[in-house]
N, C-alpha and C positions, 0 to 999 in steps of 0.2 A: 869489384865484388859482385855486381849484375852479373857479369860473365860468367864468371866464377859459376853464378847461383844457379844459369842455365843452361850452363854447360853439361850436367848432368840428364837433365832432361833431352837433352841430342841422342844420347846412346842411350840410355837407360830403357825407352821405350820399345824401339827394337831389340834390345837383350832379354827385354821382358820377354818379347813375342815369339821371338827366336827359343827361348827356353819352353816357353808351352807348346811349343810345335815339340819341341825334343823330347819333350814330357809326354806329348799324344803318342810319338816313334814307339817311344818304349813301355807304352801301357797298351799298343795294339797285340803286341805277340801273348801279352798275357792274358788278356782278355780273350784270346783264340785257345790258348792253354787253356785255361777255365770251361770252355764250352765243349771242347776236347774232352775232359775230365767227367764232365757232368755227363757226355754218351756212354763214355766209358763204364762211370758208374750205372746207367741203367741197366747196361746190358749185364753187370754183373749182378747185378737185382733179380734182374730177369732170369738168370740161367740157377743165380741158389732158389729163386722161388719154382722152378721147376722140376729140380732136382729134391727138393724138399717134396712138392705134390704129387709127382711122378703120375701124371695122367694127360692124359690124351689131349685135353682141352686146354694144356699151355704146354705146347712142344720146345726144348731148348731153344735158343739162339741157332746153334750148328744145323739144325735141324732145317731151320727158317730158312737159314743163308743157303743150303743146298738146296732148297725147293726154288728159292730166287734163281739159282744157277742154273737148272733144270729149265724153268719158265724161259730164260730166257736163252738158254741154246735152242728151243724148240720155238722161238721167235714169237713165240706167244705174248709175254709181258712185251714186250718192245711196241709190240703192234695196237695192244690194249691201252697199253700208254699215250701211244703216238696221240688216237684219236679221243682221249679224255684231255689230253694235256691242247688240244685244238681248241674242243669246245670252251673247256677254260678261258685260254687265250682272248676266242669272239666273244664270250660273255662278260668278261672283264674289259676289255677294250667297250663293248657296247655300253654297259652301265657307267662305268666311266665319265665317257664323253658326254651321253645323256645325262647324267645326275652333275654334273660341274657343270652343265650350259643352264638347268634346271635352279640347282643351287645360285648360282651367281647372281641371274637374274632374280630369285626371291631375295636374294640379301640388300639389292640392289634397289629395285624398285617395294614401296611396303603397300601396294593396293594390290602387287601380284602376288605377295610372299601371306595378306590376308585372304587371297580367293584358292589358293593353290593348298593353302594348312591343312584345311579339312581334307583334302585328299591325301596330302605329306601323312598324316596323321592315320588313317584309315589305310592305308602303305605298308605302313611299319607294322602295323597289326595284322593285318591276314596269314593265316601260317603258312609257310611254305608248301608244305604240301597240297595246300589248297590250290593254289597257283599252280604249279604243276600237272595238275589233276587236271584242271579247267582249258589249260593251255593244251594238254593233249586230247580234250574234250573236240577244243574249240577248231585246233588247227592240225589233229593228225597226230599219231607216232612217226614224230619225223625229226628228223634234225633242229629246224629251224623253230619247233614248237620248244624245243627242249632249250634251247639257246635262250630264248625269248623266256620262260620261264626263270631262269636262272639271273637273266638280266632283271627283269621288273621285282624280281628278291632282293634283289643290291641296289637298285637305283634311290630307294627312299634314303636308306643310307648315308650315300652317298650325299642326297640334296642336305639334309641336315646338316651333316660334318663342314661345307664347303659352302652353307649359309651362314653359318657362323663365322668363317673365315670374312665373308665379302662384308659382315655386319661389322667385321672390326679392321677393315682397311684404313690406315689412318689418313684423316681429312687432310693432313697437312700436306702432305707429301704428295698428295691431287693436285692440290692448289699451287705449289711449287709448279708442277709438270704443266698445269695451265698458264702457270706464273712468264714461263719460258718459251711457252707457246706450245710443246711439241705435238707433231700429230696424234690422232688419237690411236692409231693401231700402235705408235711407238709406246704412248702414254700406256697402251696395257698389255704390253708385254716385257715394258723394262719396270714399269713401277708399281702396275695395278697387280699383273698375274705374281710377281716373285712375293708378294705378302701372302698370296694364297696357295704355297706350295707347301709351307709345313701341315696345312688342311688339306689340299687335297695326295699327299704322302700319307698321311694316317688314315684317309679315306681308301686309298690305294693297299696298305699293308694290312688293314681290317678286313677290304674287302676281298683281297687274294683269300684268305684264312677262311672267311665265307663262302664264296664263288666256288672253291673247291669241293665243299661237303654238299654243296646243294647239287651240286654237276653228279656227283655222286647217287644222292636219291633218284635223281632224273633217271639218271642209265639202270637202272636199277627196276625203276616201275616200266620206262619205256621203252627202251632200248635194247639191239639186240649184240651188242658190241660195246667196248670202252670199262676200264675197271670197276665200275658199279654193277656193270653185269656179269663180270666175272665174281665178283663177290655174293653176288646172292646165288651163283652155280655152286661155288665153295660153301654156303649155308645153307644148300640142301643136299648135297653131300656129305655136311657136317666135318668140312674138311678144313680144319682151323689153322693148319702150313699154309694150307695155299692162302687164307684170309690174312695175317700176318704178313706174309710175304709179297701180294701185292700190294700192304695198307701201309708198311714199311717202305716202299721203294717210292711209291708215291710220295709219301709223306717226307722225304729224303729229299726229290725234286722239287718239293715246297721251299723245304728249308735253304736248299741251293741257292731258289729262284731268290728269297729272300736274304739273303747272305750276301751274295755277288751278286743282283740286281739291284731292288728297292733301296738297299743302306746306301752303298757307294752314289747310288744316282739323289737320296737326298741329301748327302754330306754334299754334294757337288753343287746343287741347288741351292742349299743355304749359307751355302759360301758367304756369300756377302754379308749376315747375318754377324761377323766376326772381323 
C-alpha cells in the first residue's frame, strides 16, 4: 500500500510541470493576439477621430505612415535615430552600472545607506530640467554633457529600486553559501546577484521608459542632431506629420527594445525562480 501511495507522487509532479509549460505554449500566441489587437484598435481610434475633426492638427494614420516613408527614403529619420538611440544606449548603460554598484552598497552596509539618503533624497527631487540646464551650463553643448545629464536623472532611481532589493536578500541562503565555503565572487554572482535581478529588471524596464523622454528634452534644448531636435524643427514649423511620425517610430523601437530584449532576458534570468 506505501507503493501504491507513492507511486503517484513519481509522475504526478512532472505531468504537473509538464502541463504549465504547455499551458504557458498556448497562452503565449494569445497574449501576442491581444497586443496586436489593442494597436489595431488605436489606430482605428486614431483615424475615426480624424476623420471626425478633419483639421490639420491630427493628420490620419495614412498620412503619418507616408511622412515616415518619406523621412526615411531621404535617410533622414534613420540618421536622427541612429544618434538618439546611441545616446540612449550610454546613458542607460551608465546609470545602470552606477545606480546598482550605488544601490547595493546602501542596502548593504546601513552607515552608508544613512550618509548617502540625504543625497538619494535630494536626487529624486531636482527636476529634470534643471539638471540639464546646469550640465550644459557646467560642461558645454556637447555630447557628453547631455549623456551625463540624462544619466544622474536615472541614477537616483535606480539606487532606490536595487536597495531595496539588496535589503531583502535572504540571510539564509548567505549563510548556506558561507556554509559551503564558496568564494566570494562565486557567492555573488550565483546567490547574492540572481535575488537582485527581479530589482534591478524593473529598474531596467522603468528606466528605459525614462531615459528615453529625458534624451529627448536634451536634444531639444541642446543639440543640434538626434529626434528631439528634429521635433522642435517640426514645432516651429507647426508641422504635426512630421512630430507624429518621428514620436511614432521611436516609440515603436521602445516597444521592440522592450518586447524582444528586457521580457525574454528576465524570463531567462528568473528561471530558477520556478
Amino acid at each position: 500500500m506505501k507503493a501504491g501511495a507513492d507511486e503517484p507522487t513519481s509522475w504526478s509532479v512532472p505531468a504537473v510541470t509538464r502541463g504549465r509549460r504547455a499551458a504557458k505554449r498556448l497562452r503565449l500566441p494569445g497574449d501576442g493576439w491581444l497586443r496586436a489587437a489593442s494597436l489595431v484598435a488605436f489606430l482605428v481610434l486614431w483615424q475615426i477621430a480624424a476623420t471626425l475633426l478633419q483639421s490639420s492638427t491630427l493628420p490620419p494614420p495614412a498620412t503619418v505612415f507616408a511622412r515616415i516613408a518619406a523621412e526615411t527614403r531621404s535617410l533622414a529619420l534613420p540618421s536622427h535615430l541612429a544618434i538618439t538611440l546611441a545616446r540612449v544606449a550610454v546613458a542607460f548603460l551608465l546609470a545602470m552600472s552606477i545606480g546598482a554598484a550605488i544601490g547595493i552598497a546602501m542596502g548593504r552596509w546601513r552607515r552608508l545607506d544613512l550618509l548617502l539618503d540625504g543625497w538619494l533624497v535630494l536626487g529624486l527631487n531636482i527636476p529634470a530640467l534643471v539638471t540639464i540646464i546646469l550640465c550644459y551650463v557646467w560642461f558645454g553643448l556637447n555630447d557628453a554633457a547631455a549623456i551625463v545629464a540624462v544619466a544622474v536623472n536615472k541614477i537616483p532611481t535606480v539606487v532606490v529600486t536595487v536597495r531595496e532589493g539588496a535589503r531583502a536578500v535572504d540571510a539564509r541562503l548567505m549563510q548556506v553559501a558561507r556554509a559551503y565555503r564558496l568564494p566570494r565572487t562565486r557567492t555573488f554572482t550565483h546567490v547574492y546577484l540572481p535575488q537582485l535581478v527581479p530589482y534591478l529588471m524593473a529598474s531596467a524596464r522603468s528606466g528605459l521608459s525614462l531615459i528615453w523622454k529625458i534624451v529627448l528634452v536634451v536634444e531639444l534644448l541642446g543639440r543640434s542632431n538626434g529626434i528631439g531636435f528634429q521635433l522642435n524643427m517640426f514645432f516651429q514649423l507647426f508641422d504635426i506629420a512630421g512630430i507624429l511620425a518621428y514620436t511614432l517610430v521611436f516609440a515603436a523601437i521602445v516597444l521592440v527594445v522592450e518586447a524582444a530584449g528586457l521580457r525574454p532576458l528576465e524570463r531567462r534570468l528568473t528561471r530558477w525562480r520556478s
